[in-house]
N, C-alpha and C positions, 0 to 999 in steps of 0.2 A: 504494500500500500504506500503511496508516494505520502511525504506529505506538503501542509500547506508554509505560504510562505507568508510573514508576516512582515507588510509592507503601508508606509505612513500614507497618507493622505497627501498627496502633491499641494500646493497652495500656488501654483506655478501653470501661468494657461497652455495647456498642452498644444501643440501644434502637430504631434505625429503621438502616436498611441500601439500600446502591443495588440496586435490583432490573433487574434487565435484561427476565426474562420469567422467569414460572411457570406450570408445567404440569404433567399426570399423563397419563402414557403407561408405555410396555416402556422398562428397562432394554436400554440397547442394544450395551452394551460390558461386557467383563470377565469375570468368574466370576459375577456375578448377571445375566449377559444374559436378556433375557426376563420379569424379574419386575414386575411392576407397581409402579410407583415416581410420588412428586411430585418432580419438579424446579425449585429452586431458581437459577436461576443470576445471582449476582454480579457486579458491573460490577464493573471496575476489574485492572490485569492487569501485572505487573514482564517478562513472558516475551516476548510477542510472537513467538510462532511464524509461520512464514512460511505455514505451511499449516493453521495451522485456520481450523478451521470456526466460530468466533464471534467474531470479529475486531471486530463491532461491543460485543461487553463489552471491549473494553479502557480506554475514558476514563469513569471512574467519575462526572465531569462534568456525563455527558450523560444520565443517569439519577436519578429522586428518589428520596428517600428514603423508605422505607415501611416502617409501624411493623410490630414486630417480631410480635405481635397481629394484624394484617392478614395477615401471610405465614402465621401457624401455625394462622388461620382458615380461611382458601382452602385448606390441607394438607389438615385434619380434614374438608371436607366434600366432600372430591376422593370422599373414601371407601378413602385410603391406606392401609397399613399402616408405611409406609420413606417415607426422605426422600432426595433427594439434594439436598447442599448443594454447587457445582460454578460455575465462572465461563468466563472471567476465572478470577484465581486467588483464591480464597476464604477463601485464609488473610490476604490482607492487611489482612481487617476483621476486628475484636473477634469473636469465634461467640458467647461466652460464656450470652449472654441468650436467644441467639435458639435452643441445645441446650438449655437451661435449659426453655425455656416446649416447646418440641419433646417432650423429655422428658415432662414434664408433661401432655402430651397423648397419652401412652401413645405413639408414634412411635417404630420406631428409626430412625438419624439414617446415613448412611454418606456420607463425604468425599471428594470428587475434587480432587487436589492436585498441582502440581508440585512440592512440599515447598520451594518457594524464599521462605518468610516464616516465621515462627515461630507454633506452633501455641496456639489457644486453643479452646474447645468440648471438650465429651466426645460421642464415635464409639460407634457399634456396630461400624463397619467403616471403615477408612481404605485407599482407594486412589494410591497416590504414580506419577503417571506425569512421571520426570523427565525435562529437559529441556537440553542442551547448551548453550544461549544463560544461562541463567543455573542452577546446578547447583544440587540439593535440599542440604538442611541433614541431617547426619546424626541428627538430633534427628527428623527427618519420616520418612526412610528406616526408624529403629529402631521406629517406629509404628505401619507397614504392611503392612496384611494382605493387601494384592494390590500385585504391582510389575507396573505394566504398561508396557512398554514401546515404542514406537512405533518403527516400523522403515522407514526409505527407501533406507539403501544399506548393502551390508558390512558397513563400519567401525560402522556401530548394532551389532552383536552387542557387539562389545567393550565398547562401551560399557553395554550391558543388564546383563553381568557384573558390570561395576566396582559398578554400584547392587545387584545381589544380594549383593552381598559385606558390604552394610552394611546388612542387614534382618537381621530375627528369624529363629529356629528356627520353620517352619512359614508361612512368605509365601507365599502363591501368587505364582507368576514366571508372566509373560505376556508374550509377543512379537504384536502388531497392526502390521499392515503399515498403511502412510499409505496412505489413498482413493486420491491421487492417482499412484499408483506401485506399485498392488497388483498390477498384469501384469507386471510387472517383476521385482518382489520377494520375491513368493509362495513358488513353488518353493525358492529358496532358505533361506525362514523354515520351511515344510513340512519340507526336509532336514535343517535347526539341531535342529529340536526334534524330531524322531527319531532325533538323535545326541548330546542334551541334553535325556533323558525330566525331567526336572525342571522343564522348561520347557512353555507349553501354547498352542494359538494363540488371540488372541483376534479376532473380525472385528468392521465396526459394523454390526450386524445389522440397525437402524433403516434405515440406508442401503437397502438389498436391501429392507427392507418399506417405503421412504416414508412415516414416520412421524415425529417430532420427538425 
């Protein structure tokens, strides 16, 4: 198991960024499952979850830098309308430049975060899926507009809570069960959230259609 690397928060506006890999495909998770989306996803990663699924973004290292122009080129001619900016965790680099030129390209922009770095970039939409190895900043929780929350055993409920408790009037709350543990834990996220209608399930729908 590799693991993660624990790296500051730039304060510095980035003009070139580690790129892991970009593409335009479905929206495969959340309240926008299904939409046609370019994804962005960022090297480099403070969490190191035991179970995801891009484990090779975590050493920002191993990835070059690609100018910020490059990336909002490849967006525009994907033929997108939304961006996802997503890693690795993608706050640990500067956004500032690369929303800036996004923006500028008529794009709206939406965030996938463990809210565990301090935020820079302007969102259309900010998704915070936090994480128990290193916990979200309430500064990232207050920001977003979908809380999704990843489920593998019981004690995840409690835990889903404690980060509702510190979001806005009007977040979407989402419970996602982990791939690897969905037989398992299903039924009981289906029971949660029919006895916590404010809650909504999310699956990863890419997964079921084999796609990126």
């Amino acid at each position: 198991m590799g693991k993660s690397v624990d790296i500051e928060t730039s304060c510095v506006r980035a003009e070139s960024l580690p790129v892991v890999e970009s593409f335009y495909t479905l929206q495969g998770e959340g309240l926008h499952s299904g939409m046609p989306t370019f994804f962005v996803r960022l090297a480099g990663c403070n969490v190191g979850c035991e179970w995801c699924d891009s484990k090779n973004s975590w050493n920002k290292a191993d990835f070059p830098l690609v100018p910020i122009e490059q990336i909002v080129g490849e967006a525009v001619r994907s033929g997108t309308r939304a961006v996802v900016i997503t890693g690795g965790e993608p706050l640990l680099h500067n956004l500032d430049a690369l929303c800036d030129s996004l923006k500028g390209a008529g794009l709206e922009i939406f965030l996938e975060t463990s809210g565990s770095a301090m935020p820079s970039g302007r969102f259309d939409w900010v998704c915070v899926s936090p994480k128990k190895k290193k916990h979200p900043l309430d500064e990232v929780l207050k920001m977003a507009d979908e809380l999704k929350v990843v489920i593998s055993r019981e004690e995840d409920f409690k835990w889903a809570e404690e980060n509702a408790a510190k979001t806005k009037r009007g977040c979407a709350l989402l419970l996602q069960p982990e791939w690897n543990r969905m037989q398992g834990i299903m039924l009981q996220i289906v029971d949660y959230v029919k006895s916590h209608p404010e809650w909504r399930v999310s699956l990863q729908t890419h997964k079921f259609m084999n796609i990126p």
